[in-house]
C-alpha positions in Angstrom: 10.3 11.2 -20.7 9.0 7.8 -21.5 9.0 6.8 -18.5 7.1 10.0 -17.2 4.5 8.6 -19.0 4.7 5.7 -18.0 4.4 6.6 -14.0 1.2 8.3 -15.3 -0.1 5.3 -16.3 0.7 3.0 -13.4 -0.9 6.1 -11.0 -4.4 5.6 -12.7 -4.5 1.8 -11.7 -3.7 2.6 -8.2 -5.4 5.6 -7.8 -6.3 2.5 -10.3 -7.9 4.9 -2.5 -12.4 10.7 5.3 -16.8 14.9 12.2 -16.6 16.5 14.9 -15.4 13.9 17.4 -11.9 14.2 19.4 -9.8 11.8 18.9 -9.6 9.3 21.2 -6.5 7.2 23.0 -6.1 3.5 23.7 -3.5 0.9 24.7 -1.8 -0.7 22.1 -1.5 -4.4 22.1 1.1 -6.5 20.4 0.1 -9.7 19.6 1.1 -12.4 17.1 -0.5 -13.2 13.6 -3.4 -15.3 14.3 -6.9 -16.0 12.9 -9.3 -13.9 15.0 -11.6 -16.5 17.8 -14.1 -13.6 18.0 -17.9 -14.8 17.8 -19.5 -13.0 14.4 -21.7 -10.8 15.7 -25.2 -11.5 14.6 -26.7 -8.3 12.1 -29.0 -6.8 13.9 -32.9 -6.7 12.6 -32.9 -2.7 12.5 -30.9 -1.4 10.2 -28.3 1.3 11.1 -29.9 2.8 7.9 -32.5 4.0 10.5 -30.3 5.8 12.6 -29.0 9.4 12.8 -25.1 9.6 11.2 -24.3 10.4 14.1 -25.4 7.0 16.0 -23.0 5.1 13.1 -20.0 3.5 13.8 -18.0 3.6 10.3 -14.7 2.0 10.3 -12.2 3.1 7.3 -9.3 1.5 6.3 -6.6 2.9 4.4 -7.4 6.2 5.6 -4.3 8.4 5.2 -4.1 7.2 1.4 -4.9 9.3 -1.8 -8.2 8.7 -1.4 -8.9 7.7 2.0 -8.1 10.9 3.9 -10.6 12.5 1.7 -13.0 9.7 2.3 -12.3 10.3 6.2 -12.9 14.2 6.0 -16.4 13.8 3.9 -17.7 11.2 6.1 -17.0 13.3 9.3 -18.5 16.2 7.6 -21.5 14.1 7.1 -22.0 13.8 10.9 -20.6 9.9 11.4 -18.5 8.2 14.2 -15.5 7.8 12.1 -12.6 5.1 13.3 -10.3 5.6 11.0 -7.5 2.7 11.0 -3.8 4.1 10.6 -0.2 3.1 10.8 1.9 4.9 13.2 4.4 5.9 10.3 2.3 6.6 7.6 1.7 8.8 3.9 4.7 8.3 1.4 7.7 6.0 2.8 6.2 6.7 5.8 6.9 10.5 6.0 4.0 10.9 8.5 4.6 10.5 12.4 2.0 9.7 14.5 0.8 13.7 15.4 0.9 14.4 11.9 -1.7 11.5 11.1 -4.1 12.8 14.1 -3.9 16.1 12.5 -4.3 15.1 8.9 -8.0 13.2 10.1 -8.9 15.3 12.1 -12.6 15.1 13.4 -11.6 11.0 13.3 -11.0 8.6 16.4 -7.5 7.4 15.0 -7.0 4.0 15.6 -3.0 3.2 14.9 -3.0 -0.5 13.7 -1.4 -2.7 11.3 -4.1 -4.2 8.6 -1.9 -6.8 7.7 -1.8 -8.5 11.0 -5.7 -9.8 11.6 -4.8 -10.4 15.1 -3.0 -6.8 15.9 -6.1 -5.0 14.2 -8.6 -6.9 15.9 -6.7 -6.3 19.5 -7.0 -2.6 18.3 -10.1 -2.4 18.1 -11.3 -4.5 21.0 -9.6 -2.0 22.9 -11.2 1.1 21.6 -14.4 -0.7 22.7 -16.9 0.3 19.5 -19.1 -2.3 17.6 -19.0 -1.3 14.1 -22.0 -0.4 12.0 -20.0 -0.1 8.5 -16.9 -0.9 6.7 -14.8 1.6 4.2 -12.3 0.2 2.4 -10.1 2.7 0.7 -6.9 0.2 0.3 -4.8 -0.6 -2.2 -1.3 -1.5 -2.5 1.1 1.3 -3.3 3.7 -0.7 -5.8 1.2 -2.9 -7.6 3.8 -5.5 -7.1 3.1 -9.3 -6.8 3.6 -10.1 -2.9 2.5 -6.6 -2.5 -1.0 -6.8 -4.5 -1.8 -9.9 -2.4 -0.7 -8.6 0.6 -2.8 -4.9 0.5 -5.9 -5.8 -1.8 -6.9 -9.3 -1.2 -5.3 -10.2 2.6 -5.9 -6.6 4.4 -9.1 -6.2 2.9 -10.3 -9.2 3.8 -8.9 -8.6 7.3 -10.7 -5.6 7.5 -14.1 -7.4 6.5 -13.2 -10.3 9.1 -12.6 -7.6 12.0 -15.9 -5.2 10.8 -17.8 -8.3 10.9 -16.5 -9.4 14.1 -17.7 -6.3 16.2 -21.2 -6.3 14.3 -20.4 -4.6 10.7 -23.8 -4.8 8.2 -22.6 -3.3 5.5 -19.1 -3.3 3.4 -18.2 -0.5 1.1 -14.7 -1.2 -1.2 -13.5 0.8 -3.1 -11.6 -1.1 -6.1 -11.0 -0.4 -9.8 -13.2 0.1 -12.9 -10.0 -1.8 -14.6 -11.0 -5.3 -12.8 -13.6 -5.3 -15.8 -10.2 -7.0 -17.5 -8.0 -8.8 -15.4 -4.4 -9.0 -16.4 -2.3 -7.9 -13.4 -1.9 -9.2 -10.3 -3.4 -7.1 -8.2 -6.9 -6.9 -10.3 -6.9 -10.8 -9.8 -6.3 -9.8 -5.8 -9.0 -7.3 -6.1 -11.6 -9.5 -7.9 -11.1 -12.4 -5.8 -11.8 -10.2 -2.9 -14.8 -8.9 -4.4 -16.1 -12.6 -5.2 -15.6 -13.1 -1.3 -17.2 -9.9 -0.4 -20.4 -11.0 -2.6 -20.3 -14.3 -1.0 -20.8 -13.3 2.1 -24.0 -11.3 1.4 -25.5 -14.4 -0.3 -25.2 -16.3 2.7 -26.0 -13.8 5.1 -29.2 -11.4 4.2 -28.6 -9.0 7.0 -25.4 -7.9 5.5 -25.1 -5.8 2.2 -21.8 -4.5 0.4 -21.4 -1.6 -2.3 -18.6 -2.5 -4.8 -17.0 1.3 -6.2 -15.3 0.8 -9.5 -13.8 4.5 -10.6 -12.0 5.4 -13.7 -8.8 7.2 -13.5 -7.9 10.4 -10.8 -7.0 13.6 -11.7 -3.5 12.8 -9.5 -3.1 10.0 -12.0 -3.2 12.1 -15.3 -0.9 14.8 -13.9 2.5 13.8 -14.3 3.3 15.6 -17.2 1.8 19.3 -16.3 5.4 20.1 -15.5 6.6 19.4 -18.8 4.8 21.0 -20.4 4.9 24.2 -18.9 8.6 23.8 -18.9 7.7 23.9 -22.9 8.4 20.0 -23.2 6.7 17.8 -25.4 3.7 15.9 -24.2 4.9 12.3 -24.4 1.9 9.5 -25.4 1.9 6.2 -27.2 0.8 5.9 -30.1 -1.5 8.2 -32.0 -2.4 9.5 -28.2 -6.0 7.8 -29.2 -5.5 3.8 -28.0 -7.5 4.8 -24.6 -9.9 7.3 -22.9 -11.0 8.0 -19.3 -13.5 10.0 -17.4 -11.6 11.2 -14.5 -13.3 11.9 -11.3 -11.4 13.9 -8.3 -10.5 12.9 -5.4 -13.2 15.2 -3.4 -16.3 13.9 -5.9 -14.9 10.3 -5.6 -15.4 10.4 -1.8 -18.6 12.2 -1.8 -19.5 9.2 -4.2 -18.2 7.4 -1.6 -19.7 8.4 1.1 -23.7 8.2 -0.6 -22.6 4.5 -0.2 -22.9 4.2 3.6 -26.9 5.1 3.5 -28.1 4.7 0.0 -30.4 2.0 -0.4 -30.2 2.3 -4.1 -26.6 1.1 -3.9 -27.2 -1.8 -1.9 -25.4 -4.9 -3.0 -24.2 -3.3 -6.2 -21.2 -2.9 -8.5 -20.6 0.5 -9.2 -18.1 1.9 -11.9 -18.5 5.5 -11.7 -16.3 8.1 -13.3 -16.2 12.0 -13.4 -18.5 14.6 -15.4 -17.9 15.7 -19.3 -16.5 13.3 -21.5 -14.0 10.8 -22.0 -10.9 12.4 -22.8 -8.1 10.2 -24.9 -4.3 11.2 -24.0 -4.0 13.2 -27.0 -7.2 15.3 -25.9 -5.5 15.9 -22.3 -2.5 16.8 -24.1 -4.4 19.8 -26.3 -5.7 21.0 -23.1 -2.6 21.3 -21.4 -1.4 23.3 -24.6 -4.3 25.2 -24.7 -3.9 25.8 -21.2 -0.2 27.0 -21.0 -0.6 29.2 -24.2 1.6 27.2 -26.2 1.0 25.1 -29.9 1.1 21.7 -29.1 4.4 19.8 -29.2 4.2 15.7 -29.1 6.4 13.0 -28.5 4.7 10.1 -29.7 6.1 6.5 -29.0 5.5 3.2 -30.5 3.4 1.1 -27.9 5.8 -1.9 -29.7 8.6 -0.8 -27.2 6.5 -1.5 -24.3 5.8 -5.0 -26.0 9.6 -5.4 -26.1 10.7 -4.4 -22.7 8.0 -6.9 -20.7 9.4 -9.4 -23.3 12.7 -9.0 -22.4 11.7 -8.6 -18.5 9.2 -12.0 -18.6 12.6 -13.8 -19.5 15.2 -12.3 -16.9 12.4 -13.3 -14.4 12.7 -16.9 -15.8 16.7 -16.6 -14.5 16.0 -14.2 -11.6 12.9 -14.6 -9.9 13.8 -11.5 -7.8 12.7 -9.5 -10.8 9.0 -10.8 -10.9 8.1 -6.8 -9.7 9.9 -5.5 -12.6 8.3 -7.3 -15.2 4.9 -6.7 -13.1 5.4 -2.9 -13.5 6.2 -3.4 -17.3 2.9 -5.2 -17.8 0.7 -2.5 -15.5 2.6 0.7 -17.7 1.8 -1.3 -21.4 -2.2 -2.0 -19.4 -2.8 1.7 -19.1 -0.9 2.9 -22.1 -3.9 0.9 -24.3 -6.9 0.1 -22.2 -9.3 2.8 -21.3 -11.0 3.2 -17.9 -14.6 2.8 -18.8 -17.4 0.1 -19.0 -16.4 -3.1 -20.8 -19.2 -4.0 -22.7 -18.4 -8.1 -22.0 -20.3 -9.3 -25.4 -18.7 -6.7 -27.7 -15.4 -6.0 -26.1 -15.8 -2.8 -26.3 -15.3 0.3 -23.9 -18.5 2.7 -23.5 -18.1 6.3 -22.5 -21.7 6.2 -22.7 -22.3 3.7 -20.1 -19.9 5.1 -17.4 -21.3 7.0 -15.4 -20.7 10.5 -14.3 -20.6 11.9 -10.6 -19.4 15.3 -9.4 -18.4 18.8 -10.4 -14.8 18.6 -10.7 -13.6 18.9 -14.2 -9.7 18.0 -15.3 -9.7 21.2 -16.9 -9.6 22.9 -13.9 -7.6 20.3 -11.6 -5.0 21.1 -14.3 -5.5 25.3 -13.9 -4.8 24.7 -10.2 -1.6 22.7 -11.1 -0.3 25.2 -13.9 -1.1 28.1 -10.7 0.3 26.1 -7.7 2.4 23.3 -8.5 2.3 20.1 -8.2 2.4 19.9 -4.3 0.3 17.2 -2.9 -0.1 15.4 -6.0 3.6 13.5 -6.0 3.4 10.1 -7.6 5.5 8.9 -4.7 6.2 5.0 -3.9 4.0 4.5 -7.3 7.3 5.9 -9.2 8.0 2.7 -11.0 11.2 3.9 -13.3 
């Protein structure tokens, strides 16, 4: 049951990412891994801010993720050109074949690509034959392992960012984490140094702008245990349940939140931590709701946060002898981060977290993500490759 808990933990650093228009074919090209020789395209002096939605080119990137798909549907419903950037097996373990992508972004030109290859994605896309107005980022890597962290948040991202400002991209908006505030793991360090880049390249270059999204935890994240508990388990938390607090924000308000970020002006060239409306709810307070919920008196199973302390001990010195083990003792470190730090501001002079200044967005309240769940299951909402134990 521990380790229940501790999947729920890891899912809020990685959740700790979505028109009309038919989808459109176009010749793959294989090609090797090479540095793109494309000419930057020069920002224009208009800005697409001008335009109707219907006249901008928005690329997204991890679009079939948590977040991404939703991001994909929302900017579609807005009225914008969507090319949404996919892999031809995509979703968990790569479940999803190619027609069950095109389906699942719908109203999106699919563009099937590899991220990770700079020269493969920008092929892609020189084939489909759009400049590109904006960049969405929704990626993130899906095991929050070393290689892995590198490999999704700092290297695809920036390939994305390279090819959007190869065929004329302005504007950049990434979606990253509000836990980058503190930088412990690997892939906040891969996610801040990508950031740093990101605000680079606006300093030098006033025609382009970026908008930095930093949300708290997703409902997905804080759902691992609604099971249990209506199975009349215990609700399992470090702790006195009261070591850390979130304001969750769904995964439709998120990419509505999102999505303000392509045209708002008031968002230019700003980091954004944003997190869902009501307050910030401590472990112990989800667990009374679920118990409240359910009908039942509440029933928890409270464990020492010491024990995480002395599994990443033991883990940090088999990775001494086995360097193959370096994900392990990752994924022990990322569980004992979100079992104490809360996904809120960071005042940086005190140290302390503020519910107060986090921001709220949105309608969707946990309370009722976790009615649907008690009604329907937890279909959908699988923690997937982010099931670390």
């Amino acid at each position: 049951m521990v380790s229940v808990f501790i999947q729920r933990s890891f899912r809020v650093a990685k959740d700790a990412a979505l028109l009309s228009y038919p989808t459109l074919k176009f010749r793959k090209r294989v090609c090797s891994i090479t540095a793109s020789t494309a000419p930057v395209v020069e920002t224009a002096k208009s800005s697409f801010r001008d335009k109707n939605p219907k006249d901008i080119n928005v690329l997204v990137v991890g679009s079939t993720g948590y977040i991404g798909k939703f991001v994909v549907k929302e900017l579609a419903h807005r009225g914008f050109n969507v090319i949404a950037i996919a892999r031809e097996k995509s979703g968990i373990r790569g479940k999803n074949s190619k027609e069950d992508t095109l389906e699942q972004l719908k109203g999106a030109n699919v563009c099937f690509s590899d991220v990770t290859h700079l020269g493969s994605l920008e092929n892609s896309l020189e084939s489909f034959g759009y400049s590109i107005d904006v960049v969405v980022s929704c990626l993130a890597s899906r095991s929050g392992g070393v290689k892995d962290s590198w490999k999704i948040d700092y290297e695809a991202t920036k390939n994305s960012l390279v090819v959007g400002r190869n065929h004329g991209a302005s504007h950049f908006v990434l979606l990253s984490a509000i836990c980058v505030q503190k930088p412990l793991l690997e892939f906040q360090r891969a996610k801040l140094k990508f950031e740093a880049e990101l605000i680079k390249e606006a300093e030098e270059d006033a025609g382009f702008t970026y908008s930095i999204v930093r949300p708290t935890a997703f409902f997905k994240s804080l759902g691992g245990q609604v099971e249990l508990v209506k199975d009349g388990k215990p609700y399992v938390m470090f702790g006195d349940g009261k070591l850390c607090a979130c304001k969750p924000i769904s995964e439709q308000d998120l990419a509505s939140f999102m999505a303000d970020c392509v045209l708002g002006r008031d968002k230019i060239n700003q980091i954004l931590p944003i997190g869902g409306p009501g307050k910030a709810l401590t472990p112990l307070e989800q667990g009374e709701m679920l118990f409240r919920l359910v009908g039942r008196e509440p029933k928890f199973l409270k464990v020492p946060i010491q024990i995480m302390d002395l599994a990443i001990g033991v883990l940090d010195f088999l990775v001494k002898i086995f360097p193959s083990m370096e994900d392990a003792a990752e994924y022990g470190k990322i569980g004992r981060y979100y079992a104490a730090e809360s996904m809120l501001v960071l005042d940086p002079e005190t140290g302390e977290y503020s519910a107060e200044e986090t921001p709220s967005y949105g309608k969707d309240t946990l309370e009722e993500f976790f009615k649907r769940m008690l009604r329907e299951g937890m279909a959908g909402q699988e923690l997937g490759e982010q099931t670390i134990f």
